[in-house]
C-alpha positions, 0 to 999 in steps of 0.5 A: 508475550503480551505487555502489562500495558496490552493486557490492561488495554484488552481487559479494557481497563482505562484506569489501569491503562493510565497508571501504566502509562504514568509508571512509563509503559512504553505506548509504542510496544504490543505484540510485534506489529499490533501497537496498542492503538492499533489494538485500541482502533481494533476493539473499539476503545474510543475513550482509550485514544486520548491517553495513548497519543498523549503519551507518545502514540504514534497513529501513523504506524501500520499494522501486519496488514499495512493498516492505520489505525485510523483506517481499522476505525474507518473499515469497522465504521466507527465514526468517533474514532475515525474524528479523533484519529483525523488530526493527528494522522498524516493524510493518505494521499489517495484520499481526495478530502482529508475529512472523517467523510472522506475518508469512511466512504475511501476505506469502504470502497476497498472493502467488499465484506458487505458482497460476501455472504460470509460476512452474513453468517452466524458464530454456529454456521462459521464455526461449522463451516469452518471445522468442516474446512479443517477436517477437509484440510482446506486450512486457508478457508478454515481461517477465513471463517474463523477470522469472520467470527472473530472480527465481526461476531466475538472477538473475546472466544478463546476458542475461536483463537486456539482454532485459527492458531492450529489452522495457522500451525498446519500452514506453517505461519508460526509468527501468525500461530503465536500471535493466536495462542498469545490471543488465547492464553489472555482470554483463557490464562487457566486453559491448557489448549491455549500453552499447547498452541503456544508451545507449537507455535514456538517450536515452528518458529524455532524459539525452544526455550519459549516452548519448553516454558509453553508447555511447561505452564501447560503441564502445571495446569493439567499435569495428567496431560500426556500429548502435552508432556510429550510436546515438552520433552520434544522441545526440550531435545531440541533446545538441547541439540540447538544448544549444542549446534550452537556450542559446536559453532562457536568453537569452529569459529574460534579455531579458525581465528586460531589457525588465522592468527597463526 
């Protein structure tokens, strides 16, 4: 789940951010691999670096895809940013000149988003294509147009979330599918779809008690939802059987050190 410190960073409140930071929120925690600077270089929130490395953010820690942060500011060409992030970077030794200039035109050569005609669409075209992608079962392609409306076009519809996370779901990708609901639920807390793609996403991963609480706030906020309560009593009969395999374990271990010692 998201931290107070993440939630305040995507609220983009940096007063908030600053008396979390005073109270001792730990600048290096997010949500497995997305640090909140690297939250921060993904938003844009070039006024929220200052603080975040005063207190012990490390830029040179990547995210999921290997990234920097001063690589994501570089790829989205954010100029300001990329000056902030230079001196407190270790150099990239592929980089010929440790400069902001460098090292935007370095990160631009990788890219080839400007060659895609994807990258040109509209938010109704790639949500179009990207439905007709899942209805086609072609599951990677939907995520591609989803990820496109997300980065370049709206990254605060929750729905655009909800659908990459079930997109993810179908590939079975849990620890993506989470990362999506976790998106979701911050953007839409009242919003029953988001506990929905939560839970399932925890029930791929296997986390049954997290899934159990999923739909269980899902069930609060929308109590005549049946698919829900049904996804709750399938996660509750597996945690209760994990528990159980759990349980039976522990005491075959325990009669083998028995039968050990004797």
């Amino acid at each position: 789940m998201f931290t107070p410190l993440f939630t305040a960073l995507k609220a983009r409140s940096l007063s908030c951010v600053k008396h979390l930071i005073k109270a001792g929120a730990d600048v290096m925690k997010g949500v497995h691999k997305c640090t909140p600077l690297i939250l921060a270089a993904n938003e844009g929130l070039t006024d929220f670096y200052e603080c975040l490395l005063e207190a012990g953010a490390d830029p040179n820690v990547p995210d999921d895809s290997g990234l920097l942060p001063i690589e994501i500011a570089a790829f989205k060409n954010r100029r300001k940013d990329v000056e902030i992030l230079l001196p407190v970077t270790s150099r990239i030794p592929s980089v010929h000149d440790w400069s902001v200039d460098w090292l935007i035109a370095y990160v631009k050569s990788l890219s080839t988003d400007e060659d895609d005609p994807v990258y040109k669409m509209n938010l109704a075209d790639l949500k179009s294509e990207a439905s007709k992608a899942y209805n086609e079962k072609d599951y990677p392609t939907a995520v591609k147009f989803y990820s496109v409306a997300i980065k370049n076009v709206d990254s605060f519809d929750a729905t655009l979330f909800s659908n990459r996370s079930l997109c993810f779901i179908k590939m079975g990708k849990g620890l993506s599918a989470l990362l999506d609901a976790e998106a979701c639920r911050l953007l839409l807390p009242y919003w029953p779809e988001g506990c929905f793609r939560q839970g399932s996403a925890h029930m791929l991963l296997q986390n049954y008690e997290d899934a159990c609480d999923a739909f269980l706030d899902g069930l609060k906020l929308d109590p005549a939802d049946a698919e829900m309560e049904e996804a709750l009593k399938e996660a509750m009969n597996c945690l209760k059987l994990s528990r159980a395999m759990a349980k039976l374990s522990e005491l075959s271990l325990a009669q083998k050190n028995i039968m050990q010692q004797d």
